[in-house]
N, C-alpha and C positions, 0 to 999 in steps of 0.2 A: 289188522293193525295199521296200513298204509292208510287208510281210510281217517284215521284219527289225526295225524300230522298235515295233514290236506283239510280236515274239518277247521284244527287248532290256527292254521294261517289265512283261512279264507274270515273266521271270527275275528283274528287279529285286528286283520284289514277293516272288518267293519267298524269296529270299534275305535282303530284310528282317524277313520273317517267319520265318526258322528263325534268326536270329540275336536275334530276341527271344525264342524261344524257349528256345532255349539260353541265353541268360543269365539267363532262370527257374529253370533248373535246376541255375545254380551256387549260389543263393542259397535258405538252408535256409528253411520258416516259423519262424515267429517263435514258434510253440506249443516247436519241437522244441530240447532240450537240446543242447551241442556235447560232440563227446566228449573236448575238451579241457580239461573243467568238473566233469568225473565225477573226484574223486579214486582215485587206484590205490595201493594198499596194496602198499608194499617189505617183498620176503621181511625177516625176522630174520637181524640177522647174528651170528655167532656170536665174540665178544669174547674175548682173552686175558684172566685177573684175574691179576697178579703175586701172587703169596704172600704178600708184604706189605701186599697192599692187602685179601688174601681175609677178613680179622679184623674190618675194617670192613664187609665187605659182609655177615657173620654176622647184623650185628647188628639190619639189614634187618626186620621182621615178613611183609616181601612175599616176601622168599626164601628159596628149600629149596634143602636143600644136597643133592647126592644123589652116593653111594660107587656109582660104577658095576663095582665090582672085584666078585671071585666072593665068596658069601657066608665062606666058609675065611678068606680074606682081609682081608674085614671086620672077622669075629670074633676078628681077631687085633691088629685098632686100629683105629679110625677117628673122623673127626670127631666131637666132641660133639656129636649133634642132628642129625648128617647119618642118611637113610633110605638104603639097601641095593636098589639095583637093580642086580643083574648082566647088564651088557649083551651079554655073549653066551648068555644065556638065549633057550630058544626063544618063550619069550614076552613079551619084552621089547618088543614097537612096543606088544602090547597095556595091558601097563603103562604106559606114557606115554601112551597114550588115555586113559589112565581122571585125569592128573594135571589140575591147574588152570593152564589157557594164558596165563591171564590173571596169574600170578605170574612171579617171576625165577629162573631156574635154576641154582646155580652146582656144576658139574659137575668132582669129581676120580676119579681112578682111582690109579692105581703111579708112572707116569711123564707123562701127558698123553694118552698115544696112544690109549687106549680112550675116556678122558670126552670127545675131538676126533669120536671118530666115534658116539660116545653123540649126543652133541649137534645134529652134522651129522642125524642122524636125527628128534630131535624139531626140530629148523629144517625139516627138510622134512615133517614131518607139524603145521607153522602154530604152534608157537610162539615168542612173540614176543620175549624175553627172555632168552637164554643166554649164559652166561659159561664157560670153560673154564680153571679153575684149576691144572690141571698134576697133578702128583706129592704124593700124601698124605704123606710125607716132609718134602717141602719146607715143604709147608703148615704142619707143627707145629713144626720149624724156626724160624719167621717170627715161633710163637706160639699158630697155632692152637687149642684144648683139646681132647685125645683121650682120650678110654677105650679 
């Protein structure tokens, strides 16, 4: 029976020491950053611009207008000042590589459907600013100025 009060305290001990243990090891040093501290950058989300509001956004210095329709298309009207990328060109990601991330993009095509997946594409390759204006149509409609 002495053998059990000598078992019962040497257990104690352990147990005290792996419990302070362990609650050293929930607590970070104090050198190390929390990663709840580290800001995280939200993808770009890709905005609708009503047609009536696309005239105001022209007027911008920070944004390029860009005609994602086929060059034929283009050349048969398109926004004043807007640049000519057709997005179903084989080389079209490389063309938006080579644009500046850091400006605003505001993106038409015929009807909305192609400057939607124009744009979806430069959002997924990190630009931070897109807008999708719809339908060249509509656009000059509104007021736009086309050649």
């Amino acid at each position: 029976m002495r053998r059990f009060p000598a078992t019962l305290a040497v257990l104690a001990a352990a147990l005290s020491l792996g419990t302070t243990a362990c609650g050293q090891k929930t607590s970070p040093p104090a050198s190390s950053a929390s990663t709840t501290d580290v800001p995280v950058a939200s993808p770009a989300v890709v905005q609708d611009l009503a047609p009536s509001d696309f005239v105001a956004k022209m007027a911008d210095s920070n944004v390029v207008v860009l005609d994602v329709r086929t060059p034929g298309e283009f050349a048969s009207g398109h926004v004043k000042g807007a640049k000519n990328m057709d997005m179903t060109a084989p080389d079209f990601a490389q063309k938006i590589a080579a644009l500046d991330k850091g400006k605003t993009f505001v993106l038409y095509c015929r009807s909305g459907n192609r400057s939607g997946r124009a744009a979806a594409q430069m959002q997924a390759a990190g630009f931070a600013s897109l807008f999708n204006a719809g339908g060249f149509d509509a656009l000059v409609a509104a007021g736009a100025p086309a050649e």
